[in-house]
PDB file of N, CA, C, O and CB in Angstrom:
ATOM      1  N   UNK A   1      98.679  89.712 115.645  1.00  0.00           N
ATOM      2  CA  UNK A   1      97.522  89.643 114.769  1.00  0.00           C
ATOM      3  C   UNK A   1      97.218  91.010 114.153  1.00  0.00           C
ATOM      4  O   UNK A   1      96.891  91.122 112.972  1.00  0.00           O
ATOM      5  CB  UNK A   1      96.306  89.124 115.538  1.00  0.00           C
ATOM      6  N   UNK A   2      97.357  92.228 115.139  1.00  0.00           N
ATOM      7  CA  UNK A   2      96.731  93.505 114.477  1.00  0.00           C
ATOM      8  C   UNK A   2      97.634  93.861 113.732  1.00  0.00           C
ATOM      9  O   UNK A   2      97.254  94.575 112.803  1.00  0.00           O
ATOM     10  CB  UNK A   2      96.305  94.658 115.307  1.00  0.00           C
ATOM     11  N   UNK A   3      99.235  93.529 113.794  1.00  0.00           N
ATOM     12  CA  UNK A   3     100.123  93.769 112.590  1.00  0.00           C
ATOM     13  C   UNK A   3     100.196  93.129 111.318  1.00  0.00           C
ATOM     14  O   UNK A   3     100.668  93.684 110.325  1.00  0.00           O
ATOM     15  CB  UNK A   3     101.214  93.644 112.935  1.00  0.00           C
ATOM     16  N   UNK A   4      99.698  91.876 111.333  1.00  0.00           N
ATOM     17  CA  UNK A   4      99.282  91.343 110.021  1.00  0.00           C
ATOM     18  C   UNK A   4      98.214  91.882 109.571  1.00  0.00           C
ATOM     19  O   UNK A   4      97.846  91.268 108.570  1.00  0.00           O
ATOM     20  CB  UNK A   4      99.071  90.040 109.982  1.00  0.00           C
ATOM     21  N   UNK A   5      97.479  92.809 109.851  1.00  0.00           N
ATOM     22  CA  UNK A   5      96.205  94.000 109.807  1.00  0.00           C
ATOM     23  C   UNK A   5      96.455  94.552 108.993  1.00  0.00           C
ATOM     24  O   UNK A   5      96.042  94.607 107.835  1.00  0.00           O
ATOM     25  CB  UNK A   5      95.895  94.988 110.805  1.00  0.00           C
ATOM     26  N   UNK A   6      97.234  95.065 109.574  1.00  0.00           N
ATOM     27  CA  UNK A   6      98.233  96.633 109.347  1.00  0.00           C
ATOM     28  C   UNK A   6      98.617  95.850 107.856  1.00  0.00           C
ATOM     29  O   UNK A   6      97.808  95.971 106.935  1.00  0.00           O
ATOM     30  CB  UNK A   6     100.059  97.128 110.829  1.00  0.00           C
ATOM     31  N   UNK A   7      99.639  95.197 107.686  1.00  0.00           N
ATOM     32  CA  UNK A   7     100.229  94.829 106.485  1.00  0.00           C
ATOM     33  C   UNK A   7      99.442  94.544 105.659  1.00  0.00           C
ATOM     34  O   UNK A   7      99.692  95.163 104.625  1.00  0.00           O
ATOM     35  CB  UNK A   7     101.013  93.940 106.515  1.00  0.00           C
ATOM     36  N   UNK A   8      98.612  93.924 105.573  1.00  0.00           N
ATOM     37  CA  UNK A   8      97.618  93.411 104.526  1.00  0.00           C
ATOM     38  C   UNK A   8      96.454  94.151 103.833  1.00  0.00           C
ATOM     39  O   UNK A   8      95.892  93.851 102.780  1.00  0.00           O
ATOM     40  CB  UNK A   8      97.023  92.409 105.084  1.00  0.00           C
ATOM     41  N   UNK A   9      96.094  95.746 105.114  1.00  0.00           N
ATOM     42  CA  UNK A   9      95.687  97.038 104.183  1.00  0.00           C
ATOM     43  C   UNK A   9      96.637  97.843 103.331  1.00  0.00           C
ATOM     44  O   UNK A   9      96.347  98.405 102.275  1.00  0.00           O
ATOM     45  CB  UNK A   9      95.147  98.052 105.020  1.00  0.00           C
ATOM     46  N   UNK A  10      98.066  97.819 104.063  1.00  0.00           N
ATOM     47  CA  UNK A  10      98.468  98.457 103.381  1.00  0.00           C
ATOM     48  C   UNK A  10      99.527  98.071 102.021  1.00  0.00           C
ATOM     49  O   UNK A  10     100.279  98.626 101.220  1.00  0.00           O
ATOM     50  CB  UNK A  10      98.782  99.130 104.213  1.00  0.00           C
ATOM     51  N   UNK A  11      98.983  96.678 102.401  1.00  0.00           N
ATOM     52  CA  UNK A  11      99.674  96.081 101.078  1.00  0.00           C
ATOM     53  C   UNK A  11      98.487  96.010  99.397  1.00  0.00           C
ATOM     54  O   UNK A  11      98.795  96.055  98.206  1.00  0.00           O
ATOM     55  CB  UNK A  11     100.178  94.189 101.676  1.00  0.00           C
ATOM     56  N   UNK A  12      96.899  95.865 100.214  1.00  0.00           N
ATOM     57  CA  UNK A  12      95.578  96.393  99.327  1.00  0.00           C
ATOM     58  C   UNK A  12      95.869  97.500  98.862  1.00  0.00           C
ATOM     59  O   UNK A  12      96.003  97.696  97.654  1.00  0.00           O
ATOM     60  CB  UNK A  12      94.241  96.603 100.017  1.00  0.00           C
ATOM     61  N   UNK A  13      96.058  98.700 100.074  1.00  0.00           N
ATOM     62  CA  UNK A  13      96.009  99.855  99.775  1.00  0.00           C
ATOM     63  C   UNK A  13      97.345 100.264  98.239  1.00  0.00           C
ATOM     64  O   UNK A  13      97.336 101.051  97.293  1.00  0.00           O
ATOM     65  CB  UNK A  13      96.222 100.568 101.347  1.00  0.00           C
ATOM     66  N   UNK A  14      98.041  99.509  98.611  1.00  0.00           N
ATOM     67  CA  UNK A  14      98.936  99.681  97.762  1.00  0.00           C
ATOM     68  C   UNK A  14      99.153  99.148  96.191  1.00  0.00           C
ATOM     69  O   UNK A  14      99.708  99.657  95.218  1.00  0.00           O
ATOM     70  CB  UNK A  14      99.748  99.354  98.428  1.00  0.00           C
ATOM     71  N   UNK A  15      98.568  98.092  96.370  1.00  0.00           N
ATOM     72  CA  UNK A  15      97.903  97.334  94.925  1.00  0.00           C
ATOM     73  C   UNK A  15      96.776  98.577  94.610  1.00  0.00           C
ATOM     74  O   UNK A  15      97.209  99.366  93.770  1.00  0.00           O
ATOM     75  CB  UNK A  15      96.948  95.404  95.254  1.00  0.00           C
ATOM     76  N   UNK A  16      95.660  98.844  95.029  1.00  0.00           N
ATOM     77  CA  UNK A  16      95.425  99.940  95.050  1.00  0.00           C
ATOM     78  C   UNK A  16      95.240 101.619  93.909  1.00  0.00           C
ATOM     79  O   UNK A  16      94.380 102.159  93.213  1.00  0.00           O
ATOM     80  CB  UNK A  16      96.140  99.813  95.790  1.00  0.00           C
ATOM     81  N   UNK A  17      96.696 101.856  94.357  1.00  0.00           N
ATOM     82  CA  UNK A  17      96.959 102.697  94.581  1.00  0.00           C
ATOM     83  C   UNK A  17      97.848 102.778  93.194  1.00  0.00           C
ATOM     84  O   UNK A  17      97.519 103.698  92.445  1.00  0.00           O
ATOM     85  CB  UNK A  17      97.319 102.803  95.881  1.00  0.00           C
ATOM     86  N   UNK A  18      98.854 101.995  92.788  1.00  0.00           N
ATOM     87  CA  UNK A  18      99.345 101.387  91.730  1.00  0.00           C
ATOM     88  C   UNK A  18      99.222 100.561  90.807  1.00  0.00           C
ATOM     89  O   UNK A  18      99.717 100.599  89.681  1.00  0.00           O
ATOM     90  CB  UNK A  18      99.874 101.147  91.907  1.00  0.00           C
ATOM     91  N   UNK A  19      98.382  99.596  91.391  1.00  0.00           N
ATOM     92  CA  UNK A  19      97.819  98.468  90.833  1.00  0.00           C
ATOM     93  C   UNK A  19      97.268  98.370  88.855  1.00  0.00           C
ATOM     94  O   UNK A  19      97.490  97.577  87.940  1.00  0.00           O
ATOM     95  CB  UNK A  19      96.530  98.349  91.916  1.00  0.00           C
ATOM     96  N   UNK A  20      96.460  99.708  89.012  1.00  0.00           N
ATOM     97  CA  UNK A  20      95.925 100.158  87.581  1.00  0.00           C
ATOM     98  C   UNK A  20      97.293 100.823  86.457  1.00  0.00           C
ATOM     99  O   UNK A  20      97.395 100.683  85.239  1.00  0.00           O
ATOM    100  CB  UNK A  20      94.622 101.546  87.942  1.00  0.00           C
ATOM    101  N   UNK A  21      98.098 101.465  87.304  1.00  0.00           N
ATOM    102  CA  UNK A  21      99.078 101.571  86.298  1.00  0.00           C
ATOM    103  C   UNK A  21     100.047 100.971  86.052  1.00  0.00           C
ATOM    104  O   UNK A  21     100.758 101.288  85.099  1.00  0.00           O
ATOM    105  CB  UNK A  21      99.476 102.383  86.261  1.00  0.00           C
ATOM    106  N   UNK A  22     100.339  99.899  86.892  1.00  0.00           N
ATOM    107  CA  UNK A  22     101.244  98.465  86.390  1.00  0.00           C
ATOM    108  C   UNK A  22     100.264  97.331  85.603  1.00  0.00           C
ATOM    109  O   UNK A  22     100.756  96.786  84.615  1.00  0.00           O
ATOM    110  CB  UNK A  22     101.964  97.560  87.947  1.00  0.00           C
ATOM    111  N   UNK A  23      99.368  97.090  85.869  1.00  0.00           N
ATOM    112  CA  UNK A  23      98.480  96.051  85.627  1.00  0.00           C
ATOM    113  C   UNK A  23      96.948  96.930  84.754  1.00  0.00           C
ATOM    114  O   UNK A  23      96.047  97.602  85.258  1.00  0.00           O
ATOM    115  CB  UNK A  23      98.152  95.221  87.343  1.00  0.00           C
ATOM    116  N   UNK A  24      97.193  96.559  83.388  1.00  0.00           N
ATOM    117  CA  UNK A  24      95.466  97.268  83.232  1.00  0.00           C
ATOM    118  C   UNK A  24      94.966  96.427  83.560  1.00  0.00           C
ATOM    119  O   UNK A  24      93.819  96.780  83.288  1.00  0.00           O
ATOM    120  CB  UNK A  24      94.696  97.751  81.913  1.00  0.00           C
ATOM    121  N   UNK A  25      94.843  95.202  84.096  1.00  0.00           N
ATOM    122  CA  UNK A  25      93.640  94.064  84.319  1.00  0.00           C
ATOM    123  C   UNK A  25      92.975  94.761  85.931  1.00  0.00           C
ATOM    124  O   UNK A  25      91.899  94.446  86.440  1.00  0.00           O
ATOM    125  CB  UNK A  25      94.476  91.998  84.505  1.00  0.00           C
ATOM    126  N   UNK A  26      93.830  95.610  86.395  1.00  0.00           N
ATOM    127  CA  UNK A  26      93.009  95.838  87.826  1.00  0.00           C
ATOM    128  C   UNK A  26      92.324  96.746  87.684  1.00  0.00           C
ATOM    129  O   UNK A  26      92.881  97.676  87.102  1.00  0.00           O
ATOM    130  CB  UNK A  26      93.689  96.116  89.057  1.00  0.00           C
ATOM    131  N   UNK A  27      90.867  96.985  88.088  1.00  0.00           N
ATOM    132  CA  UNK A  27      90.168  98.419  88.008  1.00  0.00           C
ATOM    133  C   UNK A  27      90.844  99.470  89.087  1.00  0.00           C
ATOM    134  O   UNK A  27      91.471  99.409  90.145  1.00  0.00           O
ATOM    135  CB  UNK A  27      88.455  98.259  88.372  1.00  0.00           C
ATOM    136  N   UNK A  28      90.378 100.393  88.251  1.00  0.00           N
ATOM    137  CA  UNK A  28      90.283 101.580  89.379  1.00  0.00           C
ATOM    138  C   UNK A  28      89.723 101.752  90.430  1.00  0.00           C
ATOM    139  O   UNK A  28      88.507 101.746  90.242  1.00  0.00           O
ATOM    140  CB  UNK A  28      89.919 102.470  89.074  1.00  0.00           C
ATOM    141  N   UNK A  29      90.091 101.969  91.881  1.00  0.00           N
ATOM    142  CA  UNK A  29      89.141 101.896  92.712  1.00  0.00           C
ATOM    143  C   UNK A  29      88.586 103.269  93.514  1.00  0.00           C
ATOM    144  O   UNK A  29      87.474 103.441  94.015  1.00  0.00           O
ATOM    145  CB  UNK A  29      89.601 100.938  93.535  1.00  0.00           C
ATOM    146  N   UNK A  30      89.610 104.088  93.472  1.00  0.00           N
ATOM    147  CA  UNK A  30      88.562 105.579  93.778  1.00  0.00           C
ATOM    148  C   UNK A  30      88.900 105.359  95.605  1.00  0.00           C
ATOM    149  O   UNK A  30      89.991 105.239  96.162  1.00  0.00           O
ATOM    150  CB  UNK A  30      86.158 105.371  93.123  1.00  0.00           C
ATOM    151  N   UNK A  31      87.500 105.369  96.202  1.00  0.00           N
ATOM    152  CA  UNK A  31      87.511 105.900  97.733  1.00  0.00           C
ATOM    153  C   UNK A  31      88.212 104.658  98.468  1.00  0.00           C
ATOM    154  O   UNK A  31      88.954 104.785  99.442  1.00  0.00           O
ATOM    155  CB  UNK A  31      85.802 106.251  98.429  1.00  0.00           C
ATOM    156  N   UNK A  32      87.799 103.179  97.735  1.00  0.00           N
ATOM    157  CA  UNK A  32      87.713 101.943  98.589  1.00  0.00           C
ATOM    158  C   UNK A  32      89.461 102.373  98.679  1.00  0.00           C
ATOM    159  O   UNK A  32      89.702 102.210  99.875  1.00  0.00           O
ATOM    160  CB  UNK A  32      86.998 100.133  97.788  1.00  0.00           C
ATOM    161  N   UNK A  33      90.793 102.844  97.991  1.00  0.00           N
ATOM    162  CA  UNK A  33      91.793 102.945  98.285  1.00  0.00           C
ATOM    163  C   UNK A  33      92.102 104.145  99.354  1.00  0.00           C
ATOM    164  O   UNK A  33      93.301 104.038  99.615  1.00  0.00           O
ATOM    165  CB  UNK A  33      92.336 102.923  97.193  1.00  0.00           C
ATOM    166  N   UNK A  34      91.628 105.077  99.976  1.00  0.00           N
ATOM    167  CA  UNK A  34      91.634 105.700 100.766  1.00  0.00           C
ATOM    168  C   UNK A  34      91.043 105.410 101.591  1.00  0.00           C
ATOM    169  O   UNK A  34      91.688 105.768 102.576  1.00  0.00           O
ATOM    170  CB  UNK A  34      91.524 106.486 100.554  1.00  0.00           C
ATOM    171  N   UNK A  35      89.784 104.764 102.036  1.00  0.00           N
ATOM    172  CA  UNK A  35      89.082 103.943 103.243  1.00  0.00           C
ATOM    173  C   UNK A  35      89.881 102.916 103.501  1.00  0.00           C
ATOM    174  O   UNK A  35      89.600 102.527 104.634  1.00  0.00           O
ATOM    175  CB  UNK A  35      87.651 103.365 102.985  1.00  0.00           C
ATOM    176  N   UNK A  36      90.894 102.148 102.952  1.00  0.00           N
ATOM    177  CA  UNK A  36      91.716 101.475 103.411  1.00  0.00           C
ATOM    178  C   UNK A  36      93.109 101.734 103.731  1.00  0.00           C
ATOM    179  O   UNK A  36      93.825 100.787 104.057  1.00  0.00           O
ATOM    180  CB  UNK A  36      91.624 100.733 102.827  1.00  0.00           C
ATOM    181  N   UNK A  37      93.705 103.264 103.655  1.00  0.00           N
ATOM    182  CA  UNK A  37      94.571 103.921 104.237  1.00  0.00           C
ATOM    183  C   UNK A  37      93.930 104.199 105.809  1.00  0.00           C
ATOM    184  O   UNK A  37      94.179 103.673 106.893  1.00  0.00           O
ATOM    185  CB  UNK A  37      94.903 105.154 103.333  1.00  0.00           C
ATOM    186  N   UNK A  38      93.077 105.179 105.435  1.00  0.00           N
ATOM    187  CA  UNK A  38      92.811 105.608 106.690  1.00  0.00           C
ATOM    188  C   UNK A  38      92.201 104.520 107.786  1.00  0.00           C
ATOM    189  O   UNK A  38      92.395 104.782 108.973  1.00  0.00           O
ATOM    190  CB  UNK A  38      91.919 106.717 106.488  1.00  0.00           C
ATOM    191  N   UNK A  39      91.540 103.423 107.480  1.00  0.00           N
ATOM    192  CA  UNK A  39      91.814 102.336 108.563  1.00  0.00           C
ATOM    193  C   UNK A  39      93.330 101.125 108.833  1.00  0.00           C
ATOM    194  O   UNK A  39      93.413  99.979 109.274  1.00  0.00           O
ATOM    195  CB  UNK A  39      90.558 101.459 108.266  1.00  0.00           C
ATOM    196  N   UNK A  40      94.054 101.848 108.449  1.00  0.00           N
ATOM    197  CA  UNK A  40      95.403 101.054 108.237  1.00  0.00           C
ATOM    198  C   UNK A  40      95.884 102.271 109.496  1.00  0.00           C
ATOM    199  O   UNK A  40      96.067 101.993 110.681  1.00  0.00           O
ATOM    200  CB  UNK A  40      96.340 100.995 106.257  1.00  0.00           C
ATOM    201  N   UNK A  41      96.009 103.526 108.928  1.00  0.00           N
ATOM    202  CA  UNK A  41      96.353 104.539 110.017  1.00  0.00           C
ATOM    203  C   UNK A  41      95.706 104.273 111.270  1.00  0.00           C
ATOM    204  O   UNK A  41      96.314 103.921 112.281  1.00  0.00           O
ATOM    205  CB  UNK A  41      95.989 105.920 109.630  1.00  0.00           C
ATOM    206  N   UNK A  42      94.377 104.456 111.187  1.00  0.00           N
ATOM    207  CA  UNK A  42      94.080 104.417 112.672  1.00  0.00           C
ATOM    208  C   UNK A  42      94.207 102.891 113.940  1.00  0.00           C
ATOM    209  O   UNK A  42      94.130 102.543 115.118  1.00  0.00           O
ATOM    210  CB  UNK A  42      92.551 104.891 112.564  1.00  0.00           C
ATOM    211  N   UNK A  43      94.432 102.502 112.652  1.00  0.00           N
ATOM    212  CA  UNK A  43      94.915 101.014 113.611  1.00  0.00           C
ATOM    213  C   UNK A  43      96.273 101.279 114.291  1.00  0.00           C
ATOM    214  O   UNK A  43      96.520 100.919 115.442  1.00  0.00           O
ATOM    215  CB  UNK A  43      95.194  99.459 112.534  1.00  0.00           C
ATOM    216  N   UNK A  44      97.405 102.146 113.237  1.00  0.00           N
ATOM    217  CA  UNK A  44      98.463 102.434 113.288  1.00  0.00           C
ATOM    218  C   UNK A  44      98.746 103.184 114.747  1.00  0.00           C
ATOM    219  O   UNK A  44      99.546 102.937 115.650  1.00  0.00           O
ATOM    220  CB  UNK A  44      98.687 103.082 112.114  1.00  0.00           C
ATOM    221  N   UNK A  45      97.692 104.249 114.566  1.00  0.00           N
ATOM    222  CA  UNK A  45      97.465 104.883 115.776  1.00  0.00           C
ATOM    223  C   UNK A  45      97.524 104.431 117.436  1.00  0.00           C
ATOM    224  O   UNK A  45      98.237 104.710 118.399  1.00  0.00           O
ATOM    225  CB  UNK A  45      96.371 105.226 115.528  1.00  0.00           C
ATOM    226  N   UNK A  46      96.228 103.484 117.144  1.00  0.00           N
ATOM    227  CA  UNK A  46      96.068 102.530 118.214  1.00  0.00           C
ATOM    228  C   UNK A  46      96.941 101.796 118.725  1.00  0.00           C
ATOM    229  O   UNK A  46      97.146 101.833 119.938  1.00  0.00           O
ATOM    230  CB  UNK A  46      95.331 101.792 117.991  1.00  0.00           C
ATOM    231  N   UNK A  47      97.628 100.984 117.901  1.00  0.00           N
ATOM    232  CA  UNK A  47      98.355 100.367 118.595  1.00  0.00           C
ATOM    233  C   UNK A  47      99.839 101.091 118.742  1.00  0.00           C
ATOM    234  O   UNK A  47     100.800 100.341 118.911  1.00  0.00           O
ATOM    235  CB  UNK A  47      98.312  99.086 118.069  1.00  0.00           C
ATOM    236  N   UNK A  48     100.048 102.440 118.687  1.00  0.00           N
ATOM    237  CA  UNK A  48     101.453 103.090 119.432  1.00  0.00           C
ATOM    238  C   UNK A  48     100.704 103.239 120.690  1.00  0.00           C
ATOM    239  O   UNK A  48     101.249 102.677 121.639  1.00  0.00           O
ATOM    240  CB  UNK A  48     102.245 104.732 118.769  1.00  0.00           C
ATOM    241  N   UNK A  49      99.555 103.871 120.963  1.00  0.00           N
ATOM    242  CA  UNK A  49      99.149 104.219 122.120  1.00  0.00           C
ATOM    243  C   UNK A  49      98.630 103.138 123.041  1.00  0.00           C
ATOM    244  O   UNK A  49      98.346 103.433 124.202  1.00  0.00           O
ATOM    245  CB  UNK A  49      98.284 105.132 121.918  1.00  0.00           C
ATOM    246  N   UNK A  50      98.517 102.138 122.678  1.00  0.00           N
ATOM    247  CA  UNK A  50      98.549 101.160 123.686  1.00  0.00           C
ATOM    248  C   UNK A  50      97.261 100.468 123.790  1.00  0.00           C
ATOM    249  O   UNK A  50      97.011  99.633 124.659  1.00  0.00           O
ATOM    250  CB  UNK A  50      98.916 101.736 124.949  1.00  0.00           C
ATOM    251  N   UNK A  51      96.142 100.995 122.516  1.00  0.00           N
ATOM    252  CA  UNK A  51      94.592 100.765 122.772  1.00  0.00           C
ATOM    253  C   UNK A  51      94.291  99.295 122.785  1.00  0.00           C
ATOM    254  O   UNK A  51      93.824  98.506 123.606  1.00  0.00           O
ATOM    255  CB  UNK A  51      93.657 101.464 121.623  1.00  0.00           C
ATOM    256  N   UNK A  52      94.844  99.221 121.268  1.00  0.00           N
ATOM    257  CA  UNK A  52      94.496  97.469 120.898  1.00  0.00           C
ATOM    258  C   UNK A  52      96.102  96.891 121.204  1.00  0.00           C
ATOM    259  O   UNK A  52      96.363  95.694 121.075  1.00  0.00           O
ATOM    260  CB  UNK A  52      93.867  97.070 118.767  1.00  0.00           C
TER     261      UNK A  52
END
C-alpha cells in the first residue's frame, strides 16, 4: 500500500513538475510540487528504515 504512495506522489510530483511545459492546459503549481516531493521522500525514508 505505502508503495502505491510512493508512486502516485511521485508520479503528481512529476506531472507537476513537467506537466506545464508539455501540456499548457495544466497550471503551474509552485510549492504544492515540492510538498509533494518531500512527502514522497520521507515516506521513502521510512520505509528503508523499517518505520511504516
Amino acid at each position: 500500500m505505502l508503495t502505491w504512495i510512493i508512486i502516485i506522489l511521485l508520479v503528481l510530483w512529476l506531472l507537476g513538475y513537467f506537466g506545464p511545459n508539455v501540456f499548457s492546459g495544466i497550471p503551474r503549481s509552485g510549492n504544492v510540487v515540492h510538498t509533494l516531493l518531500v512527502i514522497a521522500v520521507i515516506l521513502i525514508v521510512l520505509r528503508l528504515l523499517g518505520v511504516v
